[in-house]
C-alpha positions in Angstrom: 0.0 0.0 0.0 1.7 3.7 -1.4 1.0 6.1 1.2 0.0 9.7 0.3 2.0 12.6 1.3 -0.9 13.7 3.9 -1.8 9.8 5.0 2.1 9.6 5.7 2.4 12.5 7.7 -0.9 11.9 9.6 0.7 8.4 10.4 3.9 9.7 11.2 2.4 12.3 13.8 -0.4 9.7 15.2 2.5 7.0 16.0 5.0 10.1 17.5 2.4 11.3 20.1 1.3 7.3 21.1 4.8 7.0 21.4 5.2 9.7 23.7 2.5 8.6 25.7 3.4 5.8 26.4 6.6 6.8 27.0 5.5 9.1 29.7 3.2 6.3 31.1 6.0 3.6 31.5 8.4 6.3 33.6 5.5 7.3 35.8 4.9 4.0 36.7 8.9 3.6 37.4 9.9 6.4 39.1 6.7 6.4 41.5 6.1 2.7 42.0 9.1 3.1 45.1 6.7 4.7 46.6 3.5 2.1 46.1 1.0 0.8 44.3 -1.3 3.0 44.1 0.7 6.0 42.9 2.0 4.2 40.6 -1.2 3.1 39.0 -2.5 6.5 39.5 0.5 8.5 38.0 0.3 6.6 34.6 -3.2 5.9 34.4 -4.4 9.5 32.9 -2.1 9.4 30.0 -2.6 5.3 29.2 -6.2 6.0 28.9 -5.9 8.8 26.4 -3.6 6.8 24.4 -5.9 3.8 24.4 -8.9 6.5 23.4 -6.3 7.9 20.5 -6.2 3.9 19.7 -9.3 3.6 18.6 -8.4 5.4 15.3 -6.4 2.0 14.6 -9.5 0.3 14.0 -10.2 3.1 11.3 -6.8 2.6 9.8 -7.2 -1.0 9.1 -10.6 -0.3 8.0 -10.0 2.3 5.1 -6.4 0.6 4.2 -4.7 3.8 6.0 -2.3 1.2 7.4 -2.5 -2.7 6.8 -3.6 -5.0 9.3 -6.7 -6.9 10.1 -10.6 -4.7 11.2 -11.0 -7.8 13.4 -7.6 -7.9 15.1 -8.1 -4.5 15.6 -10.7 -4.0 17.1 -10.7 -6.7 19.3 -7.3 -5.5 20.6 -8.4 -2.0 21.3 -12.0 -2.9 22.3 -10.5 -5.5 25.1 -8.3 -3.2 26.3 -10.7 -0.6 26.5 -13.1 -3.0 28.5 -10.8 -4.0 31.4 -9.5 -0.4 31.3 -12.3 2.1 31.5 -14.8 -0.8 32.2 -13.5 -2.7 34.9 -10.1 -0.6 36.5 -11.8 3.0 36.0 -15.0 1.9 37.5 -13.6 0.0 40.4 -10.8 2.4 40.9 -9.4 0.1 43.8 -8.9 -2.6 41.8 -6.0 -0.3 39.8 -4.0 0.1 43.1 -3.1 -3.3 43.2 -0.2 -5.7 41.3 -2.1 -6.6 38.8 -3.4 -3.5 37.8 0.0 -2.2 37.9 1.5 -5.0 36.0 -1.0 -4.6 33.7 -0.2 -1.0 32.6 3.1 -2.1 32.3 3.0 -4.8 30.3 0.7 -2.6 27.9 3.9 0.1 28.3 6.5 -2.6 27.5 4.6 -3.8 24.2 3.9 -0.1 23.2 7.3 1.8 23.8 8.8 -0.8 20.8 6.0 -1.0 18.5 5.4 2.7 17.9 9.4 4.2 17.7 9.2 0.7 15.1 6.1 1.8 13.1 7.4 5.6 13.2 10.9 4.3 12.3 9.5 2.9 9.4 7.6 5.5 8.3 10.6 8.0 8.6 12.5 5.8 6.6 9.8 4.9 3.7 8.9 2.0 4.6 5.3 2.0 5.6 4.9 -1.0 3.2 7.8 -2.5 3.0 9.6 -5.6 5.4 11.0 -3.0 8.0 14.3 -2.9 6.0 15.8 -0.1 4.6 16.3 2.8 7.6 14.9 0.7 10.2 17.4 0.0 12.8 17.8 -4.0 12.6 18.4 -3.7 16.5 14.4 -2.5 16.3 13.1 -4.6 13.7 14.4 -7.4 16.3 12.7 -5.5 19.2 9.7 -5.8 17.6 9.3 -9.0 16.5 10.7 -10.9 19.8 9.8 -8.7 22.8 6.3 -10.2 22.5 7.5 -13.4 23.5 7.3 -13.2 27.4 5.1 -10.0 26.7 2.0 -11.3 25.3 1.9 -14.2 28.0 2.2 -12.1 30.3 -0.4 -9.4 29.0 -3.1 -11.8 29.0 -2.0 -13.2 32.6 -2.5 -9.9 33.4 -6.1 -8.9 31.9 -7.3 -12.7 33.5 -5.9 -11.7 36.8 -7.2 -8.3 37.3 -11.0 -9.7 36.0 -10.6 -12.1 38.8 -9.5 -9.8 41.4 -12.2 -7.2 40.2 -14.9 -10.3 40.1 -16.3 -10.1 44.0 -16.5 -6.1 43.8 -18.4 -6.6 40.5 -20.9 -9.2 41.6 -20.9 -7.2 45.4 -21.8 -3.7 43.8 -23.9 -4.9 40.5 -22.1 -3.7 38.3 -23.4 -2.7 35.0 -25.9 -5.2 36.2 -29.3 -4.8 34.4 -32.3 -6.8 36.5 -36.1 -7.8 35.7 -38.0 -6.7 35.3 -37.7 -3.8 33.0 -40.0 -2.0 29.7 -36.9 -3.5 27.6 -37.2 -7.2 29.0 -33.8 -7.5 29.4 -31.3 -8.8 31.9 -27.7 -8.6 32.1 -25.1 -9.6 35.0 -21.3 -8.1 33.7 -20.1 -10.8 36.2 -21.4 -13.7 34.2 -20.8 -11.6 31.3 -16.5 -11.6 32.0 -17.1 -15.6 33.8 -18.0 -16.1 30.1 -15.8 -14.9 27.9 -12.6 -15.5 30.5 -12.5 -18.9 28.3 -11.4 -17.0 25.5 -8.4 -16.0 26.3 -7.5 -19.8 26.6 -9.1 -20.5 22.5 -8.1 -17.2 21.4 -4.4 -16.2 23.2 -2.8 -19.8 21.5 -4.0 -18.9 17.9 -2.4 -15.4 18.0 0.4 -16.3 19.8 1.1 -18.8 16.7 0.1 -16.3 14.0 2.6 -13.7 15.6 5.4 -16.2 15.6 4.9 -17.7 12.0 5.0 -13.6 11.5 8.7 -13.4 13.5 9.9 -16.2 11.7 9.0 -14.0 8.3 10.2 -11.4 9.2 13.7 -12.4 11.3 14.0 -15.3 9.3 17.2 -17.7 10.7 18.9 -14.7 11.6 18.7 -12.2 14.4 18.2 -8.4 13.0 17.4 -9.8 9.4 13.9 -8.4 7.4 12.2 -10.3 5.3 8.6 -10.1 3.7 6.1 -7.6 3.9 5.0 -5.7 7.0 2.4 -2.3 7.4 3.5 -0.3 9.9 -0.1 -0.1 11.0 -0.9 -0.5 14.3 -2.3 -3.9 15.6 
């Protein structure tokens, strides 16, 4: 996919200031988790839920061909994060005070401080379309295709655990809880609602994990550093 002068710079700028959100977010949680949890949690929080607000033009990119990338994948990615972030952590704000929340934010921050200064690298250079060669530092093309390895694991350990911490205070409060009977006929219980779908992260988290590394193995091939294929800079 050519990129436009206009799409490129709109691309270049969108990546730059998720960059330096998250950026910002990962040393707020360092420099105040010394002093505990729940500064931490509440010194990066702001910014990580602007940036995942600002994400939700990523579905729109993969949806008009902006940048390449599946609708699906997406969305699903940005839409799940946005559930356990504004739906769960920002309506039980004492469920963000604790490891898990913490953790949470920075595994997110970990993934995110690589993939955007890679999508933006390769952008810079030209290379919106092309395998990440060219002006992309190998050392980041590597960066990008191998820190998901412990990172993914450990992002969805970290989504399951903070939906079972949050589970008692959901079912306790009502959360979101819609009961009969009602002019719409309609009930819903958000408890049973996550109890549900927790078992996707067991059908779903495998396939990805695969897909992403027959993706590294395109990409880095037999040898550390090395391109190969195409990739989108888009941002999945």
């Amino acid at each position: 996919m050519a990129l436009g002068r206009l799409a490129r710079a709109y691309l270049i700028a969108y990546n730059a200031v998720q960059l330096c959100l998250w950026a910002y977010a990962a040393t707020a949680l360092a420099t105040h988790l010394p002093t505990g949890l729940v500064a931490a949690y509440n010194s990066a929080a702001p910014v990580v839920r602007v940036a995942q607000v600002a994400a939700v033009a990523e579905i729109g990119h993969a949806a008009t061909g902006l940048a390449g990338g599946g609708v699906g994948v997406a969305a699903i990615q940005v839409l799940g994060r946005g559930l356990v972030l504004f739906g769960v952590l920002g309506a039980l704000p004492a469920g963000g005070g604790t490891p898990e929340g913490v953790g949470l934010l920075a595994v997110w921050a970990a993934v995110e401080v690589v993939r955007y200064p890679f999508y933006l690298a390769s952008l810079l250079a030209g290379d919106g379309d092309s395998g990440g060669g060219g002006g992309v530092p190998a050392v980041l093309t590597w960066a990008r295709y191998t820190a998901f390895l412990p990172l993914y694991p450990l992002g969805i350990a970290a989504e399951v655990a903070v939906y079972l911490r949050a589970l008692p205070a959901i079912d306790a409060t009502g959360l979101y809880r819609v009961a009969l009977p009602n002019d719409a006929n309609f009930a819903f219980d958000f408890g049973t609602f996550i109890r549900a779908g927790l078992p996707f992260y067991l059908i779903a988290g495998p396939v990805l994990y695969g897909h992403m590394l027959r993706q590294r193995r395109r990409k880095l091939g037999g040898r550390t550093g090395a391109v190969k294929g195409r990739t989108d800079a888009s941002n999945r």
